[in-house]
C-alpha positions, 0 to 999 in steps of 0.5 A: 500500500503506498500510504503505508510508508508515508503514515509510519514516517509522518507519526516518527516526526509527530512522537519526537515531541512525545516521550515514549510509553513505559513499555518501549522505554523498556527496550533501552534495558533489554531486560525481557522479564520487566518488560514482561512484568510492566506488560503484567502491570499495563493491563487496563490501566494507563501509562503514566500508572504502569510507569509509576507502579513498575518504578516502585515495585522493581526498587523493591523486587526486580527478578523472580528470586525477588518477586517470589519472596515477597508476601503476597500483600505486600505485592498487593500494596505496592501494584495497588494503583495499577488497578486490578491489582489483586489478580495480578499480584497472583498473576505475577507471583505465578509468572514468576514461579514458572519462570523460576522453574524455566530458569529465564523467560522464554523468548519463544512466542508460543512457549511465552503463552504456554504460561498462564496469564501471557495472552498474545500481546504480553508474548509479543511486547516482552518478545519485541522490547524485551528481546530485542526481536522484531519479527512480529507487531505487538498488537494492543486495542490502539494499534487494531483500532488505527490499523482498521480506520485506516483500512489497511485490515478490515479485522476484528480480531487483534491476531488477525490483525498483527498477520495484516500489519505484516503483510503490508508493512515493511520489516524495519519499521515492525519495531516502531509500530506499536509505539507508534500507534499507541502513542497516537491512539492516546493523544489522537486518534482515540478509540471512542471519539478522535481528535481528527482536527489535530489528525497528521494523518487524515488525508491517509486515513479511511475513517472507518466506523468513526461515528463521532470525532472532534 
């Protein structure tokens, strides 16, 4: 698609005035098992919460080893403003155990989501910023949510999605897009109404389904 290309290089120079989310921050570190615990920790909640929550917990606990050894409530307080965050202390503590057991976090996309608790996106994101392995797109409700307005995939499951964002999109840029779009769906292009007077990309996009903007 030849708007493809042009979309990705204009939202690289929107981002340069926007400090990039949590979990592509992660990848400066390359430390594939707090990625995947701020992923845990990202669940409906928003950045600036993960950010602040996964800061707080690693001052305290950073490995497994760690993790393991924490009181189960103690955990809780420190994730409590993540949000649910009594299922995931429990998610987190048995994250840990198996990755314990396994000796490091598995860098295998399917053996990632043979753990309970690691759904597709979580293998994805912690594959990606935590492993430094760009071969597939972290697709979280921002990104599917862009990629279907735009018309690039007609989808509405996120897996399905991913495997047409590879289709069409160049391979050095898989590592961009999720920081990309989820940045984006966060400011811009929001999932209920989207801001498409500020829209950088409205002349590329489709507007598919919008049904109210502003």
């Amino acid at each position: 698609m030849d708007i493809v290309i042009p979309v990705i290089k204009t939202l690289q120079k929107w981002i340069k005035d926007y400090e990039h989310p949590t979990l592509r921050r992660s990848a400066r570190e390359r430390n594939p098992y707090k990625t995947l615990i701020s992923c845990l920790l990202s669940l409906r909640t928003q950045d600036v919460n993960t950010d602040k929550v996964s800061s707080a917990l690693f001052k305290v606990a950073d490995t497994p080893e760690e993790i393991l050894k924490l009181p189960l409530r103690k955990l809780e307080k420190l994730i409590f403003s993540s949000g649910y965050y009594k299922n995931k202390a429990k998610t987190i503590k048995h994250v840990s155990k198996i990755i314990l057991e396994k000796g490091k976090v598995p860098s295998d996309l399917n053996e990632l989501m043979s753990i309970k608790g690691i759904g597709r996106k979580t293998a994805t994101i912690t594959r990606v910023f935590g492993f430094g392995k760009a071969d597939c797109i972290p697709v979280d409700v921002h990104v599917h949510v862009i990629a279907n307005r735009l018309g690039w995939v007609k989808e509405k499951n996120p897996e399905k999605t991913e495997e047409g964002l590879m289709k069409i999109i160049p391979r050095k840029y898989w590592f961009e897009v999720n920081t990309l779009f989820v940045l984006y769906g966060k400011k811009i292009c929001q999932t209920q109404s989207p801001f498409c007077s500020k829209c950088v990309i409205r002349k590329y996009c489709k507007r598919i389904d919008v049904k109210r903007s502003r």
